[in-house]
C-alpha positions in Angstrom: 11.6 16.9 18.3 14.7 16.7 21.0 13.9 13.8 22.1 13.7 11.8 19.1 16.2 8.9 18.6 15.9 9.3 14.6 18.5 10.0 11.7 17.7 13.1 10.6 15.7 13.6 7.1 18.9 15.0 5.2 19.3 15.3 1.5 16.8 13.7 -1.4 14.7 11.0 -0.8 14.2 9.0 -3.9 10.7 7.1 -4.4 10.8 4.5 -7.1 7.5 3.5 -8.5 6.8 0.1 -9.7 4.2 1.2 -12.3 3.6 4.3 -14.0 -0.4 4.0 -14.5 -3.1 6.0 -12.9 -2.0 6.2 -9.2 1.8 6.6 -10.0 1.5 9.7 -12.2 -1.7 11.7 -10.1 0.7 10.4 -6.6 3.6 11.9 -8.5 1.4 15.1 -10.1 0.0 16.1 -6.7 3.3 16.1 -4.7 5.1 18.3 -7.5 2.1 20.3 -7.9 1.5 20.3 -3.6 5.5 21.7 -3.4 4.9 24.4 -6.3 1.8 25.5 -4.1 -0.7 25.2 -6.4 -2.5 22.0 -4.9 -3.3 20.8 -1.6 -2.3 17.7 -0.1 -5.4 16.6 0.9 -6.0 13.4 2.3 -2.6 13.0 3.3 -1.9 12.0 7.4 1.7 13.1 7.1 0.8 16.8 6.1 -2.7 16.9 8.2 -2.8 14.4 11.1 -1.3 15.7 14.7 -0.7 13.5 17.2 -1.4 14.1 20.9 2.1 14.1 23.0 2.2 14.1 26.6 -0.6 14.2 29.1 -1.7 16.6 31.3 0.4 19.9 32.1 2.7 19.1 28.9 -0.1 18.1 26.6 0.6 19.1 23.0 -1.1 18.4 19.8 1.5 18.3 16.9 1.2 17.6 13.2 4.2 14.6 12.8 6.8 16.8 11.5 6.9 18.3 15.0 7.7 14.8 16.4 9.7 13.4 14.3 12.0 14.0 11.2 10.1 13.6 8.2 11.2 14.0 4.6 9.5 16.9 2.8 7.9 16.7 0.1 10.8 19.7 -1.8 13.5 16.5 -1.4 11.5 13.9 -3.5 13.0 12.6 -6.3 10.6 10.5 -8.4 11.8 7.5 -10.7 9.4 4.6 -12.2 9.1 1.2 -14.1 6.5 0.4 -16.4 5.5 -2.5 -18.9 4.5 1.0 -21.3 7.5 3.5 -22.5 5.2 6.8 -21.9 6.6 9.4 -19.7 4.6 10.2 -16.6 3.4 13.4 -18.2 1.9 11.4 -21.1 0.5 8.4 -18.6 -0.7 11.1 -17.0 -3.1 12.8 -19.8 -3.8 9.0 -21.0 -5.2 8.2 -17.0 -7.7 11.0 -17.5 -8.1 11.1 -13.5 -6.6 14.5 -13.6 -7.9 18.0 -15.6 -5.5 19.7 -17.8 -4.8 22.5 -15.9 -4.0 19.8 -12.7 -1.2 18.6 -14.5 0.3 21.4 -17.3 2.4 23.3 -14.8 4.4 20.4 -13.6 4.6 19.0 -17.5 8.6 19.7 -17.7 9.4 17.9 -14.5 6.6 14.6 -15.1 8.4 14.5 -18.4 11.9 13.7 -17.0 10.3 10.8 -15.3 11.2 8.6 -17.8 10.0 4.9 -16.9 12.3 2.2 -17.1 11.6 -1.3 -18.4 10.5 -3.5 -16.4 10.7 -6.5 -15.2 7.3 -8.7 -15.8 6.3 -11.8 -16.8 2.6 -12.0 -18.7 1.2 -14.9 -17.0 1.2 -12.6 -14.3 -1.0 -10.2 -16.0 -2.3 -11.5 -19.0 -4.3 -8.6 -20.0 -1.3 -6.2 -20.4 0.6 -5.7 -23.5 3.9 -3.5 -23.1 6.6 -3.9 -25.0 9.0 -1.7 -22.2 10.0 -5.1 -20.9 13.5 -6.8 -19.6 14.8 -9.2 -21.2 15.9 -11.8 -18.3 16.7 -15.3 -18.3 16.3 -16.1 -14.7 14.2 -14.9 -12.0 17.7 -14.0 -10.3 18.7 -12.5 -13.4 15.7 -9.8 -12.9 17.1 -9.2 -9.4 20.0 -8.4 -10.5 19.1 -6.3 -12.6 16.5 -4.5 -10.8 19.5 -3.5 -8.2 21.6 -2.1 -10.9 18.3 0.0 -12.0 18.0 1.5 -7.7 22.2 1.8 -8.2 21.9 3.8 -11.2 18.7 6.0 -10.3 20.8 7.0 -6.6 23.8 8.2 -8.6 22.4 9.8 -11.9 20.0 11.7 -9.6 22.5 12.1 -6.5 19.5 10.9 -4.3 20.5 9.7 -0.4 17.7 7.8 0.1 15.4 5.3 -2.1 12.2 3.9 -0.9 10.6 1.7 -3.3 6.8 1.4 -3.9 4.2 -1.0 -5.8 1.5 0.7 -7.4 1.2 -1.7 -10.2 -1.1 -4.1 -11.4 -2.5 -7.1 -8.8 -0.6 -10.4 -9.8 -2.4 -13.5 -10.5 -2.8 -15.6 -7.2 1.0 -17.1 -5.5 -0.5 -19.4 -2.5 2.5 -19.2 -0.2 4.2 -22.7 -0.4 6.1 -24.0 2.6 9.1 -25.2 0.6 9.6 -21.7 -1.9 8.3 -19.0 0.8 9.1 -19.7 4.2 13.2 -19.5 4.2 15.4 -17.4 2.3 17.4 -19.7 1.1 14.6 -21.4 -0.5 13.7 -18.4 -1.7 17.3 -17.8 -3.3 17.2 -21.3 -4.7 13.9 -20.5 -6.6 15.1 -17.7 -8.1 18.3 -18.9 -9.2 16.6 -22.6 -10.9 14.0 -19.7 -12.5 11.1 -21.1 -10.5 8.7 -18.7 -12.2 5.5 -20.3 -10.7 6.6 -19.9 -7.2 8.7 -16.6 -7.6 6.2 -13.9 -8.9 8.4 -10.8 -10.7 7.0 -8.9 -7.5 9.5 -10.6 -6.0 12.6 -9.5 -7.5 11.8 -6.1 -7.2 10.8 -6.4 -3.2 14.6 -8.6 -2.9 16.2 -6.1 -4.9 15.1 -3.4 -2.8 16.0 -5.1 0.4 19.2 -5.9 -1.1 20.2 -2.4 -1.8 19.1 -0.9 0.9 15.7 0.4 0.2 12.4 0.0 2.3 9.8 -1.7 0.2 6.3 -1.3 0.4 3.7 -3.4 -1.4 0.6 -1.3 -2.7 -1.4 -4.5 -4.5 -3.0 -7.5 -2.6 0.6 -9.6 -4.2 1.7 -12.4 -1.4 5.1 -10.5 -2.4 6.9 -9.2 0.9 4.1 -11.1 2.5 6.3 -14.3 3.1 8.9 -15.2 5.9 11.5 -15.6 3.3 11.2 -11.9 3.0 10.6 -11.6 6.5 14.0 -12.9 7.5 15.8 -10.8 4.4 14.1 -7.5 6.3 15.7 -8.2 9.5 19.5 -9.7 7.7 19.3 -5.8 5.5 17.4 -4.1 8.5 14.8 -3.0 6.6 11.6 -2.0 6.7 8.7 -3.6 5.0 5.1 -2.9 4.5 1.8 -4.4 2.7 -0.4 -5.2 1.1 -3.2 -3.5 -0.8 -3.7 0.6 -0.6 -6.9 0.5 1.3 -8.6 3.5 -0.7 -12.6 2.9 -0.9 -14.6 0.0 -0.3 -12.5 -1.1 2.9 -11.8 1.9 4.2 -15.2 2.4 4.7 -15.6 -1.8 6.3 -13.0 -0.9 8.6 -14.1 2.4 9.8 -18.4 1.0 9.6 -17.8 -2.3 11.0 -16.6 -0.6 14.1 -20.2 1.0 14.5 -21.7 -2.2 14.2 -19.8 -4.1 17.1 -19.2 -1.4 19.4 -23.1 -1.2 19.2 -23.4 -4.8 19.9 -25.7 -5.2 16.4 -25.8 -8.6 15.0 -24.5 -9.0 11.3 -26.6 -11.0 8.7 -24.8 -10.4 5.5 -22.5 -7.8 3.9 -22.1 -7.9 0.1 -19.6 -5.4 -1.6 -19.7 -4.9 -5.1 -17.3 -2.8 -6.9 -17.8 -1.3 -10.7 -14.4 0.2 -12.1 -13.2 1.1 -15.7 -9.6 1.8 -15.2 -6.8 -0.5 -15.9 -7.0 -2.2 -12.3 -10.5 -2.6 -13.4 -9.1 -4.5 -16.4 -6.5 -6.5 -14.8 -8.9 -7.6 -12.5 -11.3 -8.7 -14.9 -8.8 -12.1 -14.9 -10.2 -14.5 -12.6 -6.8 -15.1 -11.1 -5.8 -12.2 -10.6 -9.3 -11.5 -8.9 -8.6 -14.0 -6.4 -5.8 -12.2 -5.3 -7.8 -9.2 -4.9 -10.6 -10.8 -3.0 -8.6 -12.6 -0.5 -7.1 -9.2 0.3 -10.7 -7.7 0.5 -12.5 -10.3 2.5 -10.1 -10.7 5.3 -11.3 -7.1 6.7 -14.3 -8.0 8.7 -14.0 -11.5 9.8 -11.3 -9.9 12.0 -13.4 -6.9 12.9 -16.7 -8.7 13.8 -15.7 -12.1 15.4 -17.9 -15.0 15.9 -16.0 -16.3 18.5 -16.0 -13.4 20.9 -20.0 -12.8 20.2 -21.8 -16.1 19.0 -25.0 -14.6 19.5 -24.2 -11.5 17.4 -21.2 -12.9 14.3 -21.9 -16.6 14.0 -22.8 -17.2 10.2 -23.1 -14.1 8.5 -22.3 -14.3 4.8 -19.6 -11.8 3.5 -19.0 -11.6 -0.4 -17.0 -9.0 -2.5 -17.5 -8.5 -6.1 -15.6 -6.4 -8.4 -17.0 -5.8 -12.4 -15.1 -4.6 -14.8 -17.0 -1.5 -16.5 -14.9 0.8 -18.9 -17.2 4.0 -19.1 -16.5 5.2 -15.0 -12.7 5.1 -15.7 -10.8 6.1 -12.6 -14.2 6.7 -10.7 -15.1 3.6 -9.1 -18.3 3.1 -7.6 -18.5 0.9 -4.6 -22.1 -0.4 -3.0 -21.9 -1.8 0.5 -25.0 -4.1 1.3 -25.2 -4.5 5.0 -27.9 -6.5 6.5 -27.4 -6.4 10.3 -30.1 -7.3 13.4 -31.2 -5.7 16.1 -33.4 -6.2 19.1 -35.2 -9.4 19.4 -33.9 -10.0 16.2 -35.3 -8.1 13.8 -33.3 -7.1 10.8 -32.5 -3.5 9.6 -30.4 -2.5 6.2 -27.8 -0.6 5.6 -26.7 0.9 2.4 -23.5 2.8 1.8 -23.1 4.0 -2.0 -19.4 5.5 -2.2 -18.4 6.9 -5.9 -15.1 7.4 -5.2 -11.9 8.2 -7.3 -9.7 5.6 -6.9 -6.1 7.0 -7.8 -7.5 10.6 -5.8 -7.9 8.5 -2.8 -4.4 6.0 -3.5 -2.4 9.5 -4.1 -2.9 10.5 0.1 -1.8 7.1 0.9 1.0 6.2 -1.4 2.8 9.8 0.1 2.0 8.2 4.0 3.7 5.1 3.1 6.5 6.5 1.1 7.4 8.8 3.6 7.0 6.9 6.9 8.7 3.9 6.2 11.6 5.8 5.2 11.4 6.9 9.0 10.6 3.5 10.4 14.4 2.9 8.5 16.2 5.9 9.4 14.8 4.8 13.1 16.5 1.4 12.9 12.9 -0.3 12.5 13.3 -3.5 10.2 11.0 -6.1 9.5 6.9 -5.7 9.1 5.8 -1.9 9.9 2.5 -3.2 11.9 1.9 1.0 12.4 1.4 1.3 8.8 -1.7 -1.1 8.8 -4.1 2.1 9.0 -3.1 2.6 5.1 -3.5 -1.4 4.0 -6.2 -3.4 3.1 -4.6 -6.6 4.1 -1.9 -5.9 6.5 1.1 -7.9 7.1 0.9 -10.2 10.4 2.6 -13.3 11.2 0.4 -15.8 10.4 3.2 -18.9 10.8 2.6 -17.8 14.9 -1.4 -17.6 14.4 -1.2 -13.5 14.9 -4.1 -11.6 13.5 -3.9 -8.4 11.3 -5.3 -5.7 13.0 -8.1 -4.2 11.0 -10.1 -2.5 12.9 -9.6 1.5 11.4 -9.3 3.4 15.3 -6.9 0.7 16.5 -5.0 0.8 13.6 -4.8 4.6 13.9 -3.9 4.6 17.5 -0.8 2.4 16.6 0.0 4.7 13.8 0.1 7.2 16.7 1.6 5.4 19.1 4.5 4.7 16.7 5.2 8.5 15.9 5.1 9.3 19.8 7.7 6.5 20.0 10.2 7.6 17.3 9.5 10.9 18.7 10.9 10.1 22.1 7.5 10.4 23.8 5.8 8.0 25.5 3.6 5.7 23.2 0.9 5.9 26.1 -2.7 4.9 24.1 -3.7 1.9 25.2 -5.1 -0.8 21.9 -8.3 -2.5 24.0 
């Protein structure tokens, strides 16, 4: 680490969670119970991925502490907001994701997490019913009160640095709108007339964040951060920002498969993706609009993994659909069943079926940590604006779309500019090439 051009990791890091349901409280369980030693991180890049630095003679494989300065997990300090007054000890035990024994010796500390209201609007999620709610008459008058919330948190719990995090519910659909989205001082404007169709309560918290200081991350499919009005705050605060969409199951697997498919030059019929889940993303999701958020996030994996354009005779018109039911007896374990016609020789068609029953919040937990703690590096190495590195953890990652970019999806790129990144802030030479 003596060549790394970072500010080093000292004092708490605060992580504020936007949400207090099933992947808050088993993210917040496992790093409590992770630091008490009595549960492994597993899952986690941060505590289990190394990183080759150097070539040759000097070649050295190091897990990412060893590179860079990295917050551990004995100086997080965990606050929340939720629509639902329940502790994270009590949200906890409701989410049933975790046994009893998983979650009783942390009980005193997951019952000081206290959440505080927050700030929602239920258009944007009809199908939830808190009454831990703000009371705000404008969309600016969330903000600002969402930033005395982040003030508040960093002096009652004398925390140096705050990173704050989605994991709440998807939001209905926000189509980005040229005249609302694309400066800030549209943006602003927006806010301030309490433009609540344009301005999603996602919003406020993101600005908020930026405004105080904190790295934000998005962890739902929400066009939130995803915006150049938010772009262009990132770079005037110098923060970091990253979204959208933990990619947990389903894509995970699309953009780790796919690969298989077009490295083997095997032509693609159809891939349908269906999705049975019984928590309360399940039941959010059951709203059609807030589905479409959802499946925008979801389809754009492949089309930039297997492209028609690059291999007409292989991509050309296959059919992609993604289906998510709403089915209350599996809970937090989510079943996913991947369809996957694809062609071989001559032309003949083959099928492959991938049936993943998966635990949502077990595989969100890993990824939530990632995020938390490496775009609090990305901001104590002066990196503002989109983390592109932190796409291996996103479904839908952020890209520039106003410049015709395209998100990288493919899983091994993705990974080797995670990698690359580390070397970088490191002081090494970011020396994998992305083909």
């Amino acid at each position: 680490m003596e060549h790394s051009n970072v500010k080093p990791a000292n004092g708490k890091l605060g992580i504020m969670v936007v949400g207090n349901g099933a992947v808050a409280t088993t993210f917040m369980t496992g790093v409590l119970m992770a630091r008490k030693g009595l549960a492994k991180p597993i899952g986690s890049m941060t505590q289990y991925d190394k990183v080759r630095v150097g070539k040759g003679e000097s070649k050295k494989y190091l897990h990412y502490k060893d590179i860079v300065p990295i917050a551990r997990l004995d100086d997080i300090v965990f606050g929340c907001w939720d629509v639902y007054p329940q502790n994270a000890y009590q949200s906890a035990v409701y989410a049933e994701v975790l046994k009893q024994a998983d979650i009783e010796p942390v009980r005193e500390e997951l019952e000081q997490i206290v959440p505080m209201k927050a700030a929602f609007d239920k258009n944007y999620a009809k199908r939830l019913d808190g009454d831990n709610v703000k009371q705000c008459a404008t969309r600016w008058d969330m903000v600002e009160q969402l930033r005395d919330d982040i003030r508040r948190f960093k002096a009652e719990k004398k925390v140096d640095r705050v990173v704050v995090l989605w994991a709440a519910s998807t939001e209905i659909y926000v189509p980005v709108n040229e005249q609302v989205h694309y400066k800030l001082s549209d943006l602003e404007a927006a806010m301030k007339a309490d433009d609540r169709e344009h301005v999603a309560p996602s919003m406020c918290y993101a600005y908020a964040a930026l405004v105080e200081g904190c790295p934000f991350v998005m962890g739902a499919p929400n066009t939130t951060v995803d915006i150049p009005a938010m772009w262009e705050l990132a770079e005037k605060t110098g923060m970091p920002i990253a979204g959208k969409d933990f990619k947990t199951g389903q894509t995970l697997v699309k953009s780790g498969f796919a690969p298989i498919i077009g490295t083997r030059c095997l032509g693609l019929d159809g891939w349908f993706s269906t999705n049975i889940l019984g928590n309360r993303d399940g039941l959010v999701l059951d709203e059609p609009q807030n589905f479409r958020t959802k499946e925008v996030s979801k389809l754009s994996t492949l089309e930039t993994i297997l492209k028609p354009e690059e291999q007409p005779d292989l991509y050309t018109d296959y059919y992609h659909k993604v289906r998510i039911n709403y089915y209350p007896p599996r809970n937090d374990n989510k079943e996913s069943w991947d369809n996957i016609d694809i062609v071989g020789w001559m032309g003949y068609p083959m099928q492959i079926k991938i049936n993943f029953l998966c635990r949502d919040s077990i595989l969100a937990a890993p990824v939530c940590l990632d995020l938390c703690l490496l775009i609090d590096l990305a901001a104590r190495a002066g990196r503002c604006g989109t983390q592109r590195f932190l796409s291996f953890f996103l479904k839908s990652p952020m890209h520039d779309y106003t410049q015709g970019e395209e998100a990288v999806n493919h899983l091994y790129r993705q990974h080797t500019m995670l990698k690359n990144a580390i070397r970088e802030m490191g002081g090494y030479e970011a020396d994998e090439e992305i083909d």
